[in-house]
C-alpha positions in Angstrom: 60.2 225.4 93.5 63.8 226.6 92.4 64.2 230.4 92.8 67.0 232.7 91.4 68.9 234.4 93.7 67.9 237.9 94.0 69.9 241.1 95.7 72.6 238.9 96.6 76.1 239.5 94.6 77.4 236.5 96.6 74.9 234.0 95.6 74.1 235.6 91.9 73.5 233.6 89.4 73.0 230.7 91.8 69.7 228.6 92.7 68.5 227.4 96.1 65.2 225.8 97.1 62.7 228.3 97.8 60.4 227.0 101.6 56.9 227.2 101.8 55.7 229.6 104.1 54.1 226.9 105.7 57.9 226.5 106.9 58.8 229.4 108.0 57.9 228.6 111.5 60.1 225.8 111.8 63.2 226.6 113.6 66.1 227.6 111.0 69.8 225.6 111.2 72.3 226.8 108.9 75.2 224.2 108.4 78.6 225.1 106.5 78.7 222.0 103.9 81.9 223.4 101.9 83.5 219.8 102.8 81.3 217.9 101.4 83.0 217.0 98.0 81.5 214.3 95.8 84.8 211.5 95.5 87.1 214.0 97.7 85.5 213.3 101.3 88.5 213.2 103.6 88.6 213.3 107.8 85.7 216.3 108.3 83.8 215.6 105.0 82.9 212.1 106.0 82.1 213.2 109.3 79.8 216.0 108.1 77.9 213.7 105.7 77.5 211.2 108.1 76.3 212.9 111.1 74.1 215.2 108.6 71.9 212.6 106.5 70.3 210.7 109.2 70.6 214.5 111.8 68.2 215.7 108.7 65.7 212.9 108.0 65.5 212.8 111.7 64.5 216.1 112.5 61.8 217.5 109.8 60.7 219.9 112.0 63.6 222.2 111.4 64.3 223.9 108.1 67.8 223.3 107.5 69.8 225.3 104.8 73.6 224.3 103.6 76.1 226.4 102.4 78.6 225.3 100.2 81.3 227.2 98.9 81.0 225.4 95.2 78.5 223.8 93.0 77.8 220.5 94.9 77.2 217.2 93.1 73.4 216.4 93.9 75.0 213.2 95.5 76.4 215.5 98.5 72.9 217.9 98.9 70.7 215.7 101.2 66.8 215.6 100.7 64.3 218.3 101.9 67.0 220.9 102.5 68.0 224.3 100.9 71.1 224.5 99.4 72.9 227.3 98.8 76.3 228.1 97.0 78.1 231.3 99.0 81.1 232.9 96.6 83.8 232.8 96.8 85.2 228.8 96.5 86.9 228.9 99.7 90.2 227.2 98.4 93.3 229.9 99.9 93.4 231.5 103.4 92.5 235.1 102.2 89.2 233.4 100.6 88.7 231.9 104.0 88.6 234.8 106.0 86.2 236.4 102.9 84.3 233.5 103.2 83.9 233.0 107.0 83.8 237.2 107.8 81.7 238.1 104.6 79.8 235.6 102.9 78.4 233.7 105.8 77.1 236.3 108.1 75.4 237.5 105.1 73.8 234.3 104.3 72.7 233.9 108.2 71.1 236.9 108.2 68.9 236.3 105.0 67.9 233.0 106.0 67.5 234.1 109.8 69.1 231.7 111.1 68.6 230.4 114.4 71.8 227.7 114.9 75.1 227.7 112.6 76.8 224.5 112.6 80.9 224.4 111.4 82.0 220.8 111.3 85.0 222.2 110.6 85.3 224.1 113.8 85.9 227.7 111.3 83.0 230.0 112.7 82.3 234.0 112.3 84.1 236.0 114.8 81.2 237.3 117.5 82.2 240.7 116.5 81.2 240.5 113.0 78.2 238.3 113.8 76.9 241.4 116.3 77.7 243.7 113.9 74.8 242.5 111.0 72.4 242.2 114.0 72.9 238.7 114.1 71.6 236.2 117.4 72.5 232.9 115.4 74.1 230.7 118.0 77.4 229.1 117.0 78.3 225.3 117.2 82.1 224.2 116.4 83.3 220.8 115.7 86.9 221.0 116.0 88.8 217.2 115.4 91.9 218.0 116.4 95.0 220.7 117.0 97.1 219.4 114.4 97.8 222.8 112.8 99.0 224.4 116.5 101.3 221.0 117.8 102.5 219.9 114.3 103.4 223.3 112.9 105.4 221.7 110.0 102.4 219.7 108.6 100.7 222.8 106.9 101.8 225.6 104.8 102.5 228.8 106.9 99.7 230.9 105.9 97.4 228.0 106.1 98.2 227.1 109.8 98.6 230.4 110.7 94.9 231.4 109.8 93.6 227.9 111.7 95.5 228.7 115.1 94.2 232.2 115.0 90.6 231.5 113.9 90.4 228.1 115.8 91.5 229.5 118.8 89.0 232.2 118.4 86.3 229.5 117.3 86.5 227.3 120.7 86.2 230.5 122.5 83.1 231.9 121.1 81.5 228.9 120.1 77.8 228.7 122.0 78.3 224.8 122.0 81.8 222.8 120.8 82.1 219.9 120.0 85.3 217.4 119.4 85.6 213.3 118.1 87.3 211.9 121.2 88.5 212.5 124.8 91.9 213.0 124.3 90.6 215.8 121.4 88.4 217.6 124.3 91.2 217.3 126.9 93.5 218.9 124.3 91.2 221.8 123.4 90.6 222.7 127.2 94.4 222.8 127.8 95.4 224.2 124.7 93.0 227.1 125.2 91.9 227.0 128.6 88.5 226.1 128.6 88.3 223.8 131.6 85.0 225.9 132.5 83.7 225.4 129.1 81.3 222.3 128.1 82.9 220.4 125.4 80.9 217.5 124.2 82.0 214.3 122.4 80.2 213.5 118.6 82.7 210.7 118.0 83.3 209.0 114.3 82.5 205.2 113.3 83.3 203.5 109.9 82.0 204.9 106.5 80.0 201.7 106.1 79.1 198.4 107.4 82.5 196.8 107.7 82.9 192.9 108.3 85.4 190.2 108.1 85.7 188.3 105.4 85.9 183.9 105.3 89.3 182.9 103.8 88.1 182.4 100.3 86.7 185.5 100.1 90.3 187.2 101.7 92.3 185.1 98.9 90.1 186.9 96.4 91.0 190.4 97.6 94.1 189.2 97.2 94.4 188.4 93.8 92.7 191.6 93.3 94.7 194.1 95.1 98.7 192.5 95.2 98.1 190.0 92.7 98.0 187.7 95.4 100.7 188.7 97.5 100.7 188.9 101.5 99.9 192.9 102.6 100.4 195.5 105.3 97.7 198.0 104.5 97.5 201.8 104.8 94.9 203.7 104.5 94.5 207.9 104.7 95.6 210.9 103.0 99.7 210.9 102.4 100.2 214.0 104.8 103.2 214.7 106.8 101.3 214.1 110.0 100.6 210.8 108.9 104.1 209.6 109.3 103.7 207.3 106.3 107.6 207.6 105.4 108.5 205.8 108.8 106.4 202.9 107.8 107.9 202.7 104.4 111.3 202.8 106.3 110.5 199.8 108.2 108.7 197.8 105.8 111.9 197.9 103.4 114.3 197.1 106.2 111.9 194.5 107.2 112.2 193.3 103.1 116.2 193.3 103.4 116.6 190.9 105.6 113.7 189.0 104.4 114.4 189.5 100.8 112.2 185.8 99.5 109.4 187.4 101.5 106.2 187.8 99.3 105.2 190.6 101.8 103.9 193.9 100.0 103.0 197.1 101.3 100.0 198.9 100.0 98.9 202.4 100.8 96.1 203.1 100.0 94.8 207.3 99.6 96.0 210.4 98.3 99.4 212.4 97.7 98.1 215.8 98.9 101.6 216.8 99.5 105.0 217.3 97.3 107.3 215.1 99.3 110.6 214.0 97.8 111.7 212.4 100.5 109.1 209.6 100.6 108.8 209.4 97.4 111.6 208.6 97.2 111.5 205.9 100.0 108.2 204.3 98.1 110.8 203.7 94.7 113.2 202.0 96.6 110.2 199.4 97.6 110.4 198.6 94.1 107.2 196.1 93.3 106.8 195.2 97.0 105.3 198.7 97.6 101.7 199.2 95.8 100.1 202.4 95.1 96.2 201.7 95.3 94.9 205.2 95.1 91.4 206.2 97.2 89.3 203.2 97.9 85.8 203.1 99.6 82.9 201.2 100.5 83.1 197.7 99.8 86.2 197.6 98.2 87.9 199.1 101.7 86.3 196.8 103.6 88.2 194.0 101.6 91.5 195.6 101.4 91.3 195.4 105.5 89.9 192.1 105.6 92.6 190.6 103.3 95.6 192.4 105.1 98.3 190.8 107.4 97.7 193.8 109.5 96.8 197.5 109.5 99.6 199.9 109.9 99.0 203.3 111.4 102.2 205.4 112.2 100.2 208.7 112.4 101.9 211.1 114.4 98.4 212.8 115.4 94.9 212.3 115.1 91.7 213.8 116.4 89.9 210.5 116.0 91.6 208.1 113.0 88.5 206.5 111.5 90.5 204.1 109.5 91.4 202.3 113.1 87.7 201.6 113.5 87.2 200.7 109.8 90.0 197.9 110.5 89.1 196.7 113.8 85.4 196.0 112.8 87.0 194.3 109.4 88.9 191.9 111.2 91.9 192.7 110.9 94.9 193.4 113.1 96.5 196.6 113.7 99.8 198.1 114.3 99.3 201.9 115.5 101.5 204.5 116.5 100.7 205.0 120.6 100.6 208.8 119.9 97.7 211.4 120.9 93.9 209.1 120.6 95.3 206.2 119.0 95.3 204.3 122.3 92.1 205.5 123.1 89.9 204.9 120.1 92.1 201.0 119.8 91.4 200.0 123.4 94.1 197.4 123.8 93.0 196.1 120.7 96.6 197.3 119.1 100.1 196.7 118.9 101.0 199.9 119.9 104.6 201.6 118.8 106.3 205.1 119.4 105.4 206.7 115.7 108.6 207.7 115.1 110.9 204.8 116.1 111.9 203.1 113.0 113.7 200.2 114.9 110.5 199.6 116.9 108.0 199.7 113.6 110.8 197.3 112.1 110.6 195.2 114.8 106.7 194.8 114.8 106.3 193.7 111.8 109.0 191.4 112.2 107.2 190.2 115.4 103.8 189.9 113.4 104.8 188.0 110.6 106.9 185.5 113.3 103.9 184.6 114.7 104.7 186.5 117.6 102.1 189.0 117.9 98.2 187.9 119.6 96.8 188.1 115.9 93.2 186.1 117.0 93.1 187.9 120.5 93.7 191.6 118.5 90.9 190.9 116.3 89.0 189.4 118.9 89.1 193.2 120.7 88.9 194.5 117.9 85.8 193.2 116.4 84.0 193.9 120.1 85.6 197.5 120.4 84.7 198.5 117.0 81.2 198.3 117.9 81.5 201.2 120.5 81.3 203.4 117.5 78.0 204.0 116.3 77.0 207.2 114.0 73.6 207.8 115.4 75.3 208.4 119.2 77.1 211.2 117.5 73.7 212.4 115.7 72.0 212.2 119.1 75.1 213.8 121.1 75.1 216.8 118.4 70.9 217.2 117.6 71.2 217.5 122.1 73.4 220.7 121.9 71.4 221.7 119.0 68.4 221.4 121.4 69.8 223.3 124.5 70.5 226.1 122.2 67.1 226.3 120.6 65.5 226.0 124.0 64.1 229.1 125.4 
C-alpha cells in the first residue's frame, strides 16, 4: 500500500511504496534515479533505465528502493520497487552537495540499505556515510572525465564540484564501474587507481535498431529533408560535442558544391547558449535542418536513411549514437578522439575532431564514391552486435554480488 512519509522533512508530503514485512529479509539496494527524466533521458539517463528494468525484474529477491530528486513520471518508476522523492530537486551545484551530503545518507539509513548504486558516479563522501552509522557499500558508474580534460565544456562551479566529488567518488567507491576501456584506463591514470578494480558495464542502442530496404530509406526521406540527401547528427548540442566543426565543413563542402541537394540534419538539444554556432547553422540556410530529439523508431530511420553519420565529438565516455548507427546500417564519419576508435572498430572513417580541412575533405570523399560505404556498414552491422544491455546487467548485478557476499 502507499504510505505518507512520516518524520522525514526531506521526504514530507511525499509517498513511497510501503514493503511487506515478508520483505524485509531480502537484501536492500538503494539506486540514485534523479536521471531518469520522462522525454529528457540524455547519456547517463538511458544508461540507468536500461541497465535498471531488466537488473530489477531479474533479481526479485532484493528489495530495491529509488531515489529521485523530483516527482517522476510513472513511465520512469520501474515495477515492484519503492520510490522515493528526496528534496531538494538537485538542479545547482550547492543542491548537489545538499543532496549527495544530506538527503541521501538520510534516506540510506531509513531504508537500511545494504548497496547504493550512482549511475552517475556522484556518491556520499565516506566521512559523512560513517558519521550516520552507515555500512552501505558504494558502487560508482563514472562515463567519462569530460568535466577534468575539457574544462571549457561546463560552467565553473558545475565542473568544479564534479572534479572534486568525482575524484573523491572513484576513490571511495567499494566497486566502480565505467562504459569502455579507454574510460577505465582514463580513470586509473587520471586518479591513480591502477591497484583498484574497475569493471566495464558498457552501453548498446536504446532499441532494436535495423537497416532499412531502399523504399523504406526514400520514405524517411521525404519525411525528415523533404527528400533531400542527409549527413545526420545525433546528441545533445554541447561544446564537447564539436558540432560547430561539422557545420564548418558541411557548408564549405556546399560552396563548392552549391547544386548539391545534400542537407545536414542535427538531430538533439541546444543545452548551451552558443552564438558562434548558431550562427554557423544560419549561414546553412535550408541545407541545415533542425530535427529536435528523436527516439525509438523514428531514430532508427533517420540513421537508416542518412548518407552517413557524422560524429566530431571531441570526447566521449562511450558515444551510444555510434552503435545506434552502425547496427542501422549506416556509415559513419567519427572524430578518432578518446573511445571513438574503440567502440567503431574499424568500422569508421576516422578524422582528427578538430581539423576542419580533414572533415571537409571526408565528406567530399564520401559523397565521390571514395569512401568503403558497403565494407563500413558491413563492420558495422557485425560490430554493433558486440553491444548487448544484458552483459552490462550481468557485469553490474556481479559487483553487486561480491559486495553482498559475506
Amino acid at each position: 500500500m502507499l504510505q505518507k512519509a512520516r518524520g522525514l522533512p526531506w521526504l514530507k508530503g511525499h509517498t513511497f511504496d510501503f514493503m511487506p514485512a515478508s520483505q524485509s529479509l531480502k537484501p536492500i539496494i538503494a539506486v540514485n534515479a534523479r536521471w531518469l527524466l520522462a522525454g529528457k533521458l540524455e547519456g547517463t539517463g538511458w544508461h540507468t533505465r536500461s541497465i535498471l528494468w531488466p537488473l530489477i525484474a531479474q533479481h526479485p529477491e532484493v528489495n530495491w528502493h529509488l531515489f529521485y530528486d523530483r516527482k517522476p513520471h510513472p513511465s520512469m518508476v520501474p515495477k515492484a520497487v519503492t520510490a522515493h522523492v528526496i528534496t531538494p530537486p538537485a538542479r545547482h551545484p550547492l543542491l548537489w552537495e545538499i543532496w549527495q551530503e544530506w538527503s541521501v545518507p538520510r534516506a540510506l539509513k531509513k531504508v537500511k540499505a545494504a548497496i547504493y548504486w550512482s549511475p552517475d558516479g556522484l556518491l556520499p563522501s565516506r566521512k559523512t556515510l560513517t558519521k550516520h552509522g552507515l555500512s552501505s557499500q558504494t558502487m560508482a558508474t563514472i562515463h567519462d572525465l569530460n568535466f577534468l580534460h575539457q574544462t571549457d565544456n561546463m560552467p565553473a562551479r558545475a565542473a568544479s564540484y564534479y572534479r572534486r566529488v568525482i575524484a573523491r567518488s572513484a576513490r571511495e567507491a567499494d566497486a566502480l564501474l565505467t562504459v569502455s576501456e579507454t574510460s577505465a584506463l582514463d580513470l586509473q591514470a587520471s586518479y591513480q587507481l591502477q591497484g583498484k578494480a574497475i569493471s566495464i558495464t558498457g552501453n548498446a542502442p536504446q532499441a532494436a535498431f535495423i537497416p532499412h530496404s531502399p523504399a523504406v530509406k526514400a520514405d524517411s526521406r521525404k519525411r525528415f529533408s523533404q527528400g533531400r540527401p542527409y549527413l545526420l547528427f545525433v546528441g545533445a548540442f554541447t561544446p564537447r560535442k564539436n558540432v560547430i566543426t561539422l557545420v564548418r565543413a558541411f557548408n564549405r563542402w556546399k560552396d563548392s558544391r552549391p547544386a548539391s541537394q545534400l542537407a545536414l540534419l542535427l538531430v538533439g538539444q541546444v543545452l548551451h547558449k552558443d552564438k558562434t554556432l548558431k550562427g554557423a547553422i544560419a549561414a546553412g540556410g535550408q541545407d541545415i535542418i533542425l530535427h529536435g530529439r528523436a527516439e525509438g523508431s523514428d531514430l532508427n530511420s533517420l540513421y537508416a536513411a542518412a548518407e552517413a553519420f557524422c560524429f566530431p565529438s571531441l570526447m566521449e565516455g562511450f558515444g551510444i549514437p555510434l552503435v545506434e548507427a552502425m547496427a542501422a546500417g549506416c556509415p559513419i564519419i567519427s572524430s578518432n578522439s578518446s573511445c571513438m576508435p574503440e567502440i567503431t572498430g574499424g568500422a569508421a572513417h576516422l578524422v582528427d575532431p578538430l581539423d576542419l580541412a580533414a572533415w571537409t575533405a571526408a565528406i567530399n570523399e564520401l559523397m565521390d564514391g571514395q569512401l568503403p560505404v558497403d565494407e563500413m556498414v558491413e563492420k558495422g552491422l557485425i560490430r554493433a552486435q558486440s553491444f548487448q544491455w544484458q552483459q552490462s546487467v550481468d557485469s553490474l548485478w556481479a559487483r553487486m554480488e561480491d559486495l553482498l557476499s559475506p
